[in-house]
C-alpha angles and dihedrals in degrees: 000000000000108000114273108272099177081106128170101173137052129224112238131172101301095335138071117235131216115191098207095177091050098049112096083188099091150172099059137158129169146181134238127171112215108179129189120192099281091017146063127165120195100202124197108204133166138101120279126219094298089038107251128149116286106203133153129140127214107199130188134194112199096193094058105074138192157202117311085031089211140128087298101033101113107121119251149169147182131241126188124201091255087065088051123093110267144203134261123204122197081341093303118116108244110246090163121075115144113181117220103182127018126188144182123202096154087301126059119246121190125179122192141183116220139168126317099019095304128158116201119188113183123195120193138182144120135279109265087216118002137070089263128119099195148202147179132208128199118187121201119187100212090171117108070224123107096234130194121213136176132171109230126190131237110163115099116204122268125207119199128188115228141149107302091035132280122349122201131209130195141153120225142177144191111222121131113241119266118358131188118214115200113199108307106011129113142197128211133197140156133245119199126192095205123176122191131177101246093263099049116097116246119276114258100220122199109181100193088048084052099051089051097051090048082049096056086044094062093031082061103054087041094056105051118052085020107180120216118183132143085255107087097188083048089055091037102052086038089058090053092048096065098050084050089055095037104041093050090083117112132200100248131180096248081048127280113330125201107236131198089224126186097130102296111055123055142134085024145089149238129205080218112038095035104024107036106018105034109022097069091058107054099068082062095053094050085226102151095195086058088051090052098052100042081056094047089046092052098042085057100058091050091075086069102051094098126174089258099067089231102162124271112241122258097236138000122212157172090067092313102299088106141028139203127224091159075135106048131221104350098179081277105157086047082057094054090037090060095038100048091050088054094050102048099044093050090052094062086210116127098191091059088040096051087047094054094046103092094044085057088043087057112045084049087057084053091049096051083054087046094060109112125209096282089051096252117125108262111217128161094243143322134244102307079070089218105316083119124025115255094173120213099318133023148208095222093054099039090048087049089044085052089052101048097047082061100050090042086061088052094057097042085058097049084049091055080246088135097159104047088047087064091045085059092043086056100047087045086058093049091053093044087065100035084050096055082036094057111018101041120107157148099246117179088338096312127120093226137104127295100223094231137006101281092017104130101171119087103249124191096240079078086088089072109096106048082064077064104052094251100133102152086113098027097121094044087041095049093048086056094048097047086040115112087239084075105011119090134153089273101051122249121024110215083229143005103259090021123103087205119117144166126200096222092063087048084048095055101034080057098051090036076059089062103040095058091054090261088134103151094046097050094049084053095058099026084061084047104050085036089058100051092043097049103028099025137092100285111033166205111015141043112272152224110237147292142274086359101075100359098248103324112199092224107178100227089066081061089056093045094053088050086055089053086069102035100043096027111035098039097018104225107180119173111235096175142334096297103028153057149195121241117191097165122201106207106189119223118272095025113107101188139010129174140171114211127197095030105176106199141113088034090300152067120245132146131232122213126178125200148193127250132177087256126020123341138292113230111202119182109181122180122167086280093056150263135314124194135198130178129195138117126322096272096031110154095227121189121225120193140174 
């Protein structure tokens, strides 16, 4: 597997760079979602067939509801760029602006040529904190010509009726009137989407305080878990993946809540994007607002774990005042299970991990109801929520069910709770074997799983329980997985015969690769799917699905790429409170890899692997000093402090 090199963008020096001038592949446009705390834009960019500029903006506001107040109910609206202000040259409107270059560094940059010499460079981003899509507009006159330009309205407000009263929306700038440019100068000024319910005050907007503010938000995820490998697209994937997890957070009112996004899915969670995918992460990246909201995500479920074992619901939503089981159970409380363990351990904090405890207790003893005659964890459905069949009883919940059984040991034993650790052990034993019982299979040839009991068509979530360390079938498993009947250029298909896919079964097949020692392989494929992903024609994050949703840019998938490198790279795997498993997977040809500012386990430390003439040197430094460890390339090392 070569890396992908049907490339549309460049890397540059924390950006990625599109030539659009250059590029004979048009037209093209493309989507990418960017979110503050009360705020996200999806904007669709790009140069249609006479190569002018392609620009509209869909922007959503999570605290704003409507009506229906559901899982979908944020207000939102489009605006295109005729509803934008526009420019008049020489008193004439601009209905000519042809980019040239177009970047993205965490915030898009467009620069464009138009009529009369002029150079437009358009910024745009959200509002870290306020109810503003924003943008800002330079100006450069490049003509030998003396130029005049004003920025003239054309949006009218809109008022909209939803659930807390009537919201209004309006665009707005601050440019001053008429300005004339004489050759070389230039003129800036900001333009701001804002939205309010009536009563609210108008929003203040500085732009240069936003932009900096913008600025320190990507500065930060770039600072802590910060990747170094000898593969720049890896590194610089892996650094946008982390602003995508970390900026999708919104200001609710049960707290910030960590959202899925693209356009459909905010100010709510998911016992599998927040709970499972994204929260343990975010101990990892030191970001406080995603430990907030995992804890916030988790604390909310736990108003639904009754004596009576009746299912938690697979998301709740509207802020937290509402749910949705329109799926029924999904394996939803081994989701949070697995998740919750992760979490806690990773934090290194006993007082969080004493405060999820119950809640774990309690979806393991759901799961133990859940176990079905031939000892797997029976569910409704899984994630997919019934787009494809998954029967009674299936892999995905049962191998999340054996995690967490694991974790969940772990943390017993950091919490002095012995004899309850080896009753999980046991009942992870028990599931190991019901699992191969059950689950394995000869499907289309492969020795692999059949996904559930009657299933006879190779399907992605196969990939599951290597993640978990069940590797009895994992050749067998991996040739499945690589075989034209799943691989596509797009990763995983959902489904052999089907073009369906969705990027979090590719993630995970791709960690799940590591993880089994595959490492060659999976740095094959892991290059191919990153370059895609990063330099193609839709960048620059992991996505959602296709067709359904055209390529959302939902923020969890984002989590789930970094943990391929994290979990699956450098196999870090938490062991307790204060520890940690490393089984590195230096790929060949790479003589070194680290990841500094690691922020897990109540600490920072960096780890750092090398390459020795015969086997790999493990360093782990924090501010009290190093520890080293040598063995083979795959060694499981353990790391104490």
């Amino acid at each position: 597997m070569e890396r992908h090199t049907d490339t549309r963008w460049t890397l540059g020096k924390d950006e990625i760079v599109w030539e659009v001038s250059q590029d004979r592949k048009q037209p093209h446009e493309d989507h990418l979602e960017m979110s503050g705390k009360q705020v996200s834009m999806i904007v669709r960019y790009g140069v249609n067939e006479q190569g002018n500029l392609v620009l509209s903006r869909k922007v959503v506001w999570p605290g704003l509801r409507t009506i229906p107040n559901d899982t979908h109910g944020s207000l939102m609206h489009d605006f295109e760029l005729d509803s934008m202000p526009f420019l008049r040259i020489n008193g004439k409107p601009n209905d000519s602006e042809r980019p040239v270059r177009i970047q993205f560094d965490g915030m898009l940059r467009i620069a464009s040529e138009a009529e009369n010499g002029l150079l437009i460079e358009r910024t745009l981003f959200p509002s870290t904190d306020a109810k503003a899509a924003l943008e800002k507009v330079v100006v450069t006159n490049k003509s030998g010509q003396v130029i005049t330009v004003q920025a003239a309205d054309r949006f009218e407000r809109v008022s909209v009726k939803g659930a807390y009263g009537i919201y209004l929306l309006n665009v707005a700038h601050d440019a001053n009137g008429e300005q004339t440019l004489q050759p070389g100068q230039s003129m800036q000024f900001g333009i701001w989407i804002t939205a309010k319910a009536l009563k609210e005050s108008d929003s203040l907007i500085d732009m240069e305080q936003e932009e900096r503010k913008r600025q320190q938000l990507i500065e930060q995820s770039r600072s802590h878990l910060r990747l170094e490998t000898p593969d720049q697209v890896l590194d610089r994937m892996f650094a946008f993946a982390k602003l995508r997890t970390s900026e999708s957070i919104f200001q609710t009112r049960n707290g910030l809540m960590h959202s899925p996004g693209g356009g459909h899915y905010y100010a709510a969670v998911w016992t599998n994007d927040q709970v499972e995918y994204a929260g343990p992460l975010f101990p990892y990246l030191g970001y406080e607002p995603g430990n907030e909201a995992t804890l916030n995500a988790l604390r909310l479920y736990t108003n639904f774990m009754g004596p009576d074992f009746q299912p938690i619901p697979s998301s709740i939503v509207a802020e937290g005042i509402d749910i949705w089981e329109g799926a029924g159970d999904r394996g939803d409380a081994a989701m949070y299970a697995y998740g919750a363990s992760l979490f806690a351990l990773s934090s290194g904090d006993t007082e969080v991990a004493n405060e999820l405890w119950p809640a774990i207790e309690w979806c393991l003893a759901y799961c133990d109801r859940q176990k079905n005659e031939a000892g797997v964890i029976a569910s409704d459905s899984d994630e997919l929520e019934n787009r494809f069949p998954s029967g009674d009883a299936n892999l995905s919940t049962s191998s999340l069910a054996y995690a967490a059984y694991l974790y969940a040991a772990d943390l017993a034993v950091s919490l002095g709770k012995k004899e309850v650790a080896e009753s999980y052990k046991a009942a992870a034993a028990a599931l190991y074997d019901a699992i191969e019982r059950f689950f394995g299979a000869t499907v289309e040839g492969f020795e692999t799983y059949r996904y559930y009991e009657g299933n006879d068509v190779l399907r992605s979530w196969i990939c599951i329980p290597l993640t978990v360390g069940i590797n009895v079938r994992k050749a067998g498993t991996i040739q499945a997985l690589l075989s034209p009947r799943l691989w596509t250029e797009d990763g995983l298909a959902t489904e052999a015969g089907d073009k369906t896919f969705w990027d979090r079964s590719t993630l995970y097949g791709l960690r799940g690769m590591f993880a089994a020692g595959e490492t060659e392989t999976a740095a094959a494929y892991l290059a191919s799917y990153s370059g895609r992903r990063l330099l193609g024609d839709h960048v620059p994050y992991a996505v959602e699905a296709y067709p359904e949703g055209n390529q959302r840019h939902l923020s969890a998938e984002s989590a789930l790429y970094c943990r391929i490198v994290t979990e699956g790279l450098f196999g870090i795997k938490p062991t307790g409170l204060s520890s940690f498993s490393c089984t590195p997977r230096l790929p060949e040809g790479w003589s070194t890899m680290a990841l500094r500012s690691v922020q897990a386990f109540g600490r920072s430390f960096d780890v750092v692997v090398n390459a020795l003439p015969s086997g790999i040197e493990l360093v782990v430094s924090d501010e009290n000093g190093s520890k080293r460890y040598t063995g083979e390339n795959g060694t499981a090392f353990e790391v104490k402090w």
